[in-house]
C-alpha positions in Angstrom: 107.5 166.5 97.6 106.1 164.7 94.9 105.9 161.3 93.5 108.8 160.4 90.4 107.1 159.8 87.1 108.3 156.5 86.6 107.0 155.5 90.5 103.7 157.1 89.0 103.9 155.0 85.7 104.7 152.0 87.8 101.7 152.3 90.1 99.3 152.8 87.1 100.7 149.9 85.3 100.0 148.0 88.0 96.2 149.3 88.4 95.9 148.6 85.0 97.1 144.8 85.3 95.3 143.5 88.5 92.4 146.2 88.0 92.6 147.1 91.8 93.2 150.5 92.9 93.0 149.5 96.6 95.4 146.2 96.4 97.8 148.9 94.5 97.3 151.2 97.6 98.3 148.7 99.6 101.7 147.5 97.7 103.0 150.9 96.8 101.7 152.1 100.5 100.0 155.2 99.2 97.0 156.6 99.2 93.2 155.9 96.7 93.2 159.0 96.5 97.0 160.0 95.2 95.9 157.4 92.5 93.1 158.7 91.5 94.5 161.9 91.2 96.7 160.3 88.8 94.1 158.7 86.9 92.3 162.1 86.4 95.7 163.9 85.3 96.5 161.6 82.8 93.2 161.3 81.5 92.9 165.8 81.6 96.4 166.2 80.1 97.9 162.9 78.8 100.6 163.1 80.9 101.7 162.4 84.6 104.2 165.2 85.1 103.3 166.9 89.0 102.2 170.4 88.7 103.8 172.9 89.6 102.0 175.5 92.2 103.0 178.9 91.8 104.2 180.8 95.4 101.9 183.9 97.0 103.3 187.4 96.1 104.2 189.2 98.8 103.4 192.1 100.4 106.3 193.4 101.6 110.0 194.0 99.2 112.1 192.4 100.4 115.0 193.9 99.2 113.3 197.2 100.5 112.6 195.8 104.3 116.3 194.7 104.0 117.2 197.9 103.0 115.3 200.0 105.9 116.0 197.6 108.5 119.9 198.2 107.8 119.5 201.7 107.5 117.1 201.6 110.9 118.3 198.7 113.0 116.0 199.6 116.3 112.9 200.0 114.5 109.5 198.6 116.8 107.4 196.4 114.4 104.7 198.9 114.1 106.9 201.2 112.9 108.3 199.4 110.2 104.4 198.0 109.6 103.5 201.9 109.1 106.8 202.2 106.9 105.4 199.2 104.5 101.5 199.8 104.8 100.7 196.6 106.8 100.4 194.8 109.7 102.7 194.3 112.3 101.9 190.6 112.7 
């Protein structure tokens, strides 16, 4: 879950007045690290807006597992693994 842009504008305007990243740490009880993430977003894109992170594709249909596991309800992992090209794991 990420961070709300005006708790990330907050933290910054802090670093930026005291000139401490660690004593900002500290207060806000977050990580160096999350802030200098932030520093190195704002400074790539201007903004501070999270980004958002794309899911896998699957390998697997869903809709079409669903499907063939209706129409075969007993069906051993392997064999529906054989069904979809993949593994049974």
């Amino acid at each position: 879950m990420a961070y709300s842009l005006d708790f990330r504008k907050k933290v910054l305007a802090y670093c930026e007045k005291t000139g401490s990243i660690t004593e900002a740490s500290v207060i806000f009880d977050i990580s160096r690290n999350t802030i200098y993430q932030w520093l190195n977003l704002k400074e790539k894109t201007g903004e501070l807006h999270h980004q958002v992170k794309g899911t896998k594709p699957r390998k697997v249909d869903r809709d079409k597992l669903k499907n063939y596991l209706e129409t075969h309800p007993d069906a051993y992992l392997t064999e529906i693994a054989s069904e979809f090209d993949c593994h049974p794991t």
